[in-house]
C-alpha positions as CSV (number, residue, x, y, z in Angstrom):
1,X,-62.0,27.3,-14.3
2,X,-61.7,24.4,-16.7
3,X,-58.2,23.2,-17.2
4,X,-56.6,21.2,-19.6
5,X,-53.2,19.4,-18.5
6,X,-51.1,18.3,-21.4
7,X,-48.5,15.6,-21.0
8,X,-46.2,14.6,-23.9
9,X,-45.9,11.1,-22.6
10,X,-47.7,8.6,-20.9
11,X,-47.9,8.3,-17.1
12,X,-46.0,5.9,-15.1
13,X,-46.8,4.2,-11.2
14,X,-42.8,4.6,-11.2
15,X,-42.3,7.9,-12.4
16,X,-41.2,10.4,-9.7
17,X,-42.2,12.8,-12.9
18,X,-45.8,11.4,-13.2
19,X,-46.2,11.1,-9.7
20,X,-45.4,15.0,-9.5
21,X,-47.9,15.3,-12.2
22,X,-50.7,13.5,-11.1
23,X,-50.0,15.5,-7.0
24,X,-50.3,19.0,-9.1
25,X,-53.5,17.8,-11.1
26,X,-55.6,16.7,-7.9
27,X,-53.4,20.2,-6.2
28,X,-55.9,21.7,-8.8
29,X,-58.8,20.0,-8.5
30,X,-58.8,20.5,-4.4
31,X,-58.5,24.3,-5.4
32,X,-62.2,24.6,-7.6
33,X,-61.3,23.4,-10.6
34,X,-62.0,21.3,-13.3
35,X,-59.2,19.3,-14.3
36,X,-58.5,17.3,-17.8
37,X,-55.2,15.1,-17.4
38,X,-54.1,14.6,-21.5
39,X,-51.2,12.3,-22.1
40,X,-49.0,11.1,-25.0
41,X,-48.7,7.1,-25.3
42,X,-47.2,5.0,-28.4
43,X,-48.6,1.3,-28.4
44,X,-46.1,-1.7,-29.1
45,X,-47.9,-1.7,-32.5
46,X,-46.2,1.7,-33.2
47,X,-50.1,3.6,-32.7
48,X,-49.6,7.0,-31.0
49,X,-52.7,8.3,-29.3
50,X,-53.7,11.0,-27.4
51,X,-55.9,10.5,-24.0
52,X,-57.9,12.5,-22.2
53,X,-59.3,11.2,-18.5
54,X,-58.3,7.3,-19.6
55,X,-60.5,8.0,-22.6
56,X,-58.4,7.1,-26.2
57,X,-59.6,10.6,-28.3
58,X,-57.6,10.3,-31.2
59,X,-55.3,7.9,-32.9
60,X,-52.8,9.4,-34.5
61,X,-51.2,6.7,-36.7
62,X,-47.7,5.4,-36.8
63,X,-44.4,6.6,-38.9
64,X,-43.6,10.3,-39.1
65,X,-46.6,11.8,-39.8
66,X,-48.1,10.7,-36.5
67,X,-45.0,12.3,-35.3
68,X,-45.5,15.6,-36.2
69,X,-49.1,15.8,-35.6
70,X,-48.6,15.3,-32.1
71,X,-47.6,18.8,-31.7
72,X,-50.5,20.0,-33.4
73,X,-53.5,21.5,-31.8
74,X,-55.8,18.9,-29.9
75,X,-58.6,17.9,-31.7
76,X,-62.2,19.7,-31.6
77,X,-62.6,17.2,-28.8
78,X,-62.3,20.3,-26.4
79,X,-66.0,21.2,-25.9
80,X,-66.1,19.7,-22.1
């Protein structure tokens, strides 16, 4: 089964939360399946991306429009 794991924020090496994230994702993996870990970062610029395995997939911008379009759909990136 292919998986994708969405996270609305980036991942942390002090995060209890990420750390819970990251144990469930290789819970997964261990089990049969294929795993895709997609998270949420903003850059100090203001850029918000969205990244899939440590690979940047889309820029989203910066203001409010980049904003909103983070809730929409991800992008036709999911042929893996």
């Amino acid at each position: 089964m292919k998986i994708l794991f969405l996270v609305y924020h980036g991942l942390s090496n002090y995060s209890g939360i990420s750390k819970k994230i990251l144990e469930q994702v290789k819970g997964l993996e261990e089990n049969g399946h294929e795993v895709h870990l997609c998270t949420y970062i903003v850059e100090e610029n203001g850029h918000r991306k969205r990244i899939i395995d440590n690979q940047e997939i889309e820029d989203l911008g910066t203001g409010i429009m980049a904003k909103l379009k983070k809730d929409v759909a991800i992008v036709p990136y999911w042929a893996i």
